[in-house]
C-alpha positions as semicolon CSV with decimal commas, in nm:
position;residue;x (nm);y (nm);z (nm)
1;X;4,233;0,026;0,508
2;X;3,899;0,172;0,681
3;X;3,629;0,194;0,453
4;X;3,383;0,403;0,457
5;X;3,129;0,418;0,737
6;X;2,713;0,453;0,581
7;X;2,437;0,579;0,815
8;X;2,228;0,276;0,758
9;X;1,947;0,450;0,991
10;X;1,901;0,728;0,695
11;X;1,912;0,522;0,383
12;X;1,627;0,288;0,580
13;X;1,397;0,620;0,601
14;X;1,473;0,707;0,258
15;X;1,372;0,390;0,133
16;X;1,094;0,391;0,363
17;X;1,001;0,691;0,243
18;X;1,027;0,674;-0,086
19;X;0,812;0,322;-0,092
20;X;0,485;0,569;0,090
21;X;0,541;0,817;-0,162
22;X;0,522;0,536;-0,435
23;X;0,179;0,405;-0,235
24;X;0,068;0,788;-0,242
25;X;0,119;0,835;-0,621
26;X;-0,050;0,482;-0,742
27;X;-0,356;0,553;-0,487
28;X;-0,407;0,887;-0,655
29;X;-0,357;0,721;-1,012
30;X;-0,583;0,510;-0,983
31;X;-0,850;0,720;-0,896
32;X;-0,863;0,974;-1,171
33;X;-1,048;1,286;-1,109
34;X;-1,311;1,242;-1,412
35;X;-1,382;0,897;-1,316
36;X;-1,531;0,969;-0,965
37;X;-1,857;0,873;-0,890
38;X;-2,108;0,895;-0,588
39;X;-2,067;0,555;-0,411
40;X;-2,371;0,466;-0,288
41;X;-2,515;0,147;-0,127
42;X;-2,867;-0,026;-0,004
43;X;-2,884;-0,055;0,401
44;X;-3,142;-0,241;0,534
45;X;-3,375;-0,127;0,841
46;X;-3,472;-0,301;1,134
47;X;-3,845;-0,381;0,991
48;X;-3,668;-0,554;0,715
49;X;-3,696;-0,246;0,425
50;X;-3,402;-0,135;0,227
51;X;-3,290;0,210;0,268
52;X;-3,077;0,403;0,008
53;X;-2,735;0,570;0,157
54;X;-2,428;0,715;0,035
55;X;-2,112;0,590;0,088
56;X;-1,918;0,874;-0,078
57;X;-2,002;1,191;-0,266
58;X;-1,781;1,332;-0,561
59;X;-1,670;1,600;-0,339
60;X;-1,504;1,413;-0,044
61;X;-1,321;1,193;-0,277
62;X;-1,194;1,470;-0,472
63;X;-1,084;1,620;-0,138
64;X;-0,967;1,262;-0,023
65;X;-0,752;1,292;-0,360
66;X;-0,624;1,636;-0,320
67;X;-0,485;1,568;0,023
68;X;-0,306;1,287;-0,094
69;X;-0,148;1,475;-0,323
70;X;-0,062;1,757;-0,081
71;X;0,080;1,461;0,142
72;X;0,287;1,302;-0,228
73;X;0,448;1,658;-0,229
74;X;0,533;1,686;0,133
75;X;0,718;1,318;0,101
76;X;0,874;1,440;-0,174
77;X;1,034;1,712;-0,025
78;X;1,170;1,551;0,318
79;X;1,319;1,291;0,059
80;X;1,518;1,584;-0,119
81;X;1,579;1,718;0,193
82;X;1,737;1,451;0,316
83;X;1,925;1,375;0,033
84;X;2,041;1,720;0,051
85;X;2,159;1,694;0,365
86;X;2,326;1,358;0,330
87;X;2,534;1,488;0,040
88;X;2,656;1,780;0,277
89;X;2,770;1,561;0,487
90;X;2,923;1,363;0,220
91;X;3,100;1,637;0,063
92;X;3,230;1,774;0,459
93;X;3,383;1,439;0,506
94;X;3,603;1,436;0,182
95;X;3,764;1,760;0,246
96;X;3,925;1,578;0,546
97;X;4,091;1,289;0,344
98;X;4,321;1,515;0,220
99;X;4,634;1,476;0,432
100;X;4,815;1,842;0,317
101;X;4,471;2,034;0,314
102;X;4,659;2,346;0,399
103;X;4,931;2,277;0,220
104;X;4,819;2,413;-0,132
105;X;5,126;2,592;-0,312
């Protein structure tokens, strides 16, 4: 009996997928909007002084944040896309199993 053939090339995206939309939604977890800080740091000159910089304001790591969530939803969607489509296909495929498909009396 011939089973079934799987598109192994799809179900590699979705997991792929899927595991960067994980990474996405634990890198914006763990940086929680009233935790933010400036990041600053001490760099030192050439005549051996210390000067004071910053490494990262509030603001571009709340923008930093906002894309990645822009990017989490985006993921999200070609996975339900896909999933959508794979289904279709799925559901195409079992109307031809039937051997009397026009036969219905």
């Amino acid at each position: 009996m011939a089973t079934k053939k799987i598109n192994t090339y799809v179900g590699q995206e979705l997991e792929w997928l899927e595991k960067k939309a994980q990474e996405l939604r634990k890198y914006v977890d763990d940086r929680p909007f009233d935790t933010l800080r400036d990041r600053d740091f001490f760099k030192q000159t050439a005549n051996g002084g210390v000067v004071h910089m910053l490494a990262s304001t509030v603001e571009s790591q709340r923008a930093d944040l906002t894309k990645a969530l822009k990017e989490y939803a985006e993921v999200i969607k070609v996975i339900n896309d896909m999933r959508e489509q794979e289904d279709k296909k799925q559901q195409m495929r079992k109307g031809f199993e039937n051997e009397d498909i026009l036969d219905e009396e």
